[in-house]
C-alpha positions as CSV (number, residue, x, y, z in Angstrom):
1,X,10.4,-17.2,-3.9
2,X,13.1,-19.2,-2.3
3,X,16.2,-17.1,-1.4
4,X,16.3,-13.3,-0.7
5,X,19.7,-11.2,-1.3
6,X,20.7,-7.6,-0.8
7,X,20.8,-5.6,-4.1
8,X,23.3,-2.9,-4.9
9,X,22.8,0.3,-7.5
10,X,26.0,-1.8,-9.1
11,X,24.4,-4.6,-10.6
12,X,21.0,-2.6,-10.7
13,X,22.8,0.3,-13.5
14,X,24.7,-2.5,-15.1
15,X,21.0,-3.4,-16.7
16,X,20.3,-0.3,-17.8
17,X,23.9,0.7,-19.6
18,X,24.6,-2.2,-23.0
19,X,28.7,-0.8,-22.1
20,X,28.2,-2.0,-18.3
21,X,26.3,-5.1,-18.4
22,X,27.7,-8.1,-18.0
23,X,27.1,-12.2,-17.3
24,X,27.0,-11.5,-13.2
25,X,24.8,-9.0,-13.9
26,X,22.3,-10.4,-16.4
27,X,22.6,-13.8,-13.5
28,X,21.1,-11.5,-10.4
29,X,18.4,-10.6,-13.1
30,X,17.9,-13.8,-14.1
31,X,17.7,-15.3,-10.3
32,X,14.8,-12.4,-9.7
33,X,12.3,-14.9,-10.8
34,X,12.8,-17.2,-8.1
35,X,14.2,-14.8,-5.7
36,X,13.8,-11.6,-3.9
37,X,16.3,-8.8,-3.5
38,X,16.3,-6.3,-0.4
39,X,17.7,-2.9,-1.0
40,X,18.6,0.0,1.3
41,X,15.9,2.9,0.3
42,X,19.0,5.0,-0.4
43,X,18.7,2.3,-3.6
44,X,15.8,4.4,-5.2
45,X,17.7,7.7,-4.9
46,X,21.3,6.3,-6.1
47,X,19.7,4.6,-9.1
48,X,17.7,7.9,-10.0
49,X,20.5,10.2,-9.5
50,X,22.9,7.6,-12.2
51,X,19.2,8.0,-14.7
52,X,19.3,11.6,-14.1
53,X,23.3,12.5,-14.7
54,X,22.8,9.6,-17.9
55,X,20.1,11.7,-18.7
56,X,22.5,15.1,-18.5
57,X,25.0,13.5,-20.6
58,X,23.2,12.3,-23.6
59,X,23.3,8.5,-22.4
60,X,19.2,8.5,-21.7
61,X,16.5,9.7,-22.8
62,X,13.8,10.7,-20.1
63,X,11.6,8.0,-21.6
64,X,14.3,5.5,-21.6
65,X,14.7,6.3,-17.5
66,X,11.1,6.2,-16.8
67,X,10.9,3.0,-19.1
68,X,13.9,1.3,-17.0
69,X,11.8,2.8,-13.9
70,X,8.8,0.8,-14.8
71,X,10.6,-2.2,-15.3
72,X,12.1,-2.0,-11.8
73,X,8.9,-1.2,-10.5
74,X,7.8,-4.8,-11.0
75,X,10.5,-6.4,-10.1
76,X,10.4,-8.3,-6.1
77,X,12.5,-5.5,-4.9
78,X,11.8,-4.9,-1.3
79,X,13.1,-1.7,0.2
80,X,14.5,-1.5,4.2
81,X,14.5,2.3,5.7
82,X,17.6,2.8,7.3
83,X,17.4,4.0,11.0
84,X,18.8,6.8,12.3
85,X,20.9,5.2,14.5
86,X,22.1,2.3,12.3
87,X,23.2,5.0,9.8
88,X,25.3,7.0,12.2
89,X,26.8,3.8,14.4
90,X,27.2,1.0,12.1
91,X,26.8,2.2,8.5
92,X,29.7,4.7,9.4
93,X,31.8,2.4,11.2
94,X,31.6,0.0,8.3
95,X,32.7,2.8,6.0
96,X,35.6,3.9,8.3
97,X,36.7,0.6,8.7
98,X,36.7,-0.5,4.8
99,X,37.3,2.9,3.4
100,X,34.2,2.9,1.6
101,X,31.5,5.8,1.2
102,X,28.5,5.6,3.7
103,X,26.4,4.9,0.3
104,X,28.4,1.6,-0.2
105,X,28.5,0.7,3.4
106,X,25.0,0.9,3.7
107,X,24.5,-2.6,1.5
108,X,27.1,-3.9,3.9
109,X,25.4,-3.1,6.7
110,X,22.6,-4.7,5.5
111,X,23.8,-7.7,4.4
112,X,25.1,-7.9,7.7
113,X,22.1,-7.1,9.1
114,X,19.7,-9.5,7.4
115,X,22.7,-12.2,7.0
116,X,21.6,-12.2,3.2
117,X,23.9,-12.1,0.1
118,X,25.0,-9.6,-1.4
119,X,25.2,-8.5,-5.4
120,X,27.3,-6.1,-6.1
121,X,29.9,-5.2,-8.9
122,X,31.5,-2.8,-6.4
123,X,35.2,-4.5,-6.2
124,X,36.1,-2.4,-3.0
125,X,32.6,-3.2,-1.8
126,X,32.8,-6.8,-2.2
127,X,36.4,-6.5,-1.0
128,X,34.7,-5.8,2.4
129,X,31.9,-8.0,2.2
130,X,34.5,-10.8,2.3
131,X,36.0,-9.7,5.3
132,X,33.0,-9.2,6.8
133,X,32.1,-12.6,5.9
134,X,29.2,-11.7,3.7
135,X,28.5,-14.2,0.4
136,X,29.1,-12.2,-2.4
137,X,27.1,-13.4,-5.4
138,X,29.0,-14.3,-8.2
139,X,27.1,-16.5,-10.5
């Protein structure tokens, strides 16, 4: 592994969904096998809420989700709790200050954090991570 980068639920949905992939997508895959991504643990339950509402709506099938599950299962995916503190100071400053939700700041904040990358296809997201100063994958 040579590089790590902060993951969002963005790019992570955009390679589940045919109608939301795309090329800067399919690149953060594709860069998995020499890198490794680090995602908020928020990540787990924002990509299995979008599985379970596709699931509601006819997009997915339960074994399509759980087949997508697997497949980020063994990808290098490392997950970073978020403390307590760091939610309530900085992941909510970072929100206030870019009008974004506390769910989109928290990839900010730990870009920030870790001084890693980010992927994201978030445009008001990666809006901020520019003004923060934060690379912003685009491949």
């Amino acid at each position: 592994m040579t590089a790590r980068f902060v993951l969002d639920a963005s790019v992570t949905l955009a390679w589940c969904f045919e109608d939301e992939a795309n090329a800067c997508a399919l690149d953060v895959l594709d860069l998995l096998e020499e890198s490794a991504a680090v995602a908020p643990a928020l990540w787990v339950l924002e990509v299995g809420n979008a599985l379970l509402e596709a699931e509601c709506r006819g997009r997915l099938t339960q074994a399509e989700s759980q087949y997508f599950l697997g497949l980020l299962h063994g990808l290098p995916i490392q997950l970073e709790e978020i403390p307590q503190t760091v939610a309530w100071d900085n992941v909510l400053s970072l929100a206030r200050i870019h009008q974004l939700s506390a769910y989109d700041a928290v990839y900010l904040e730990l870009a920030l954090r870790l001084n890693l990358p980010l992927a994201t296809l978030d445009e008001a997201l990666r809006q901020a991570a520019n003004q923060c100063g934060v690379k912003v994958l685009v491949l």
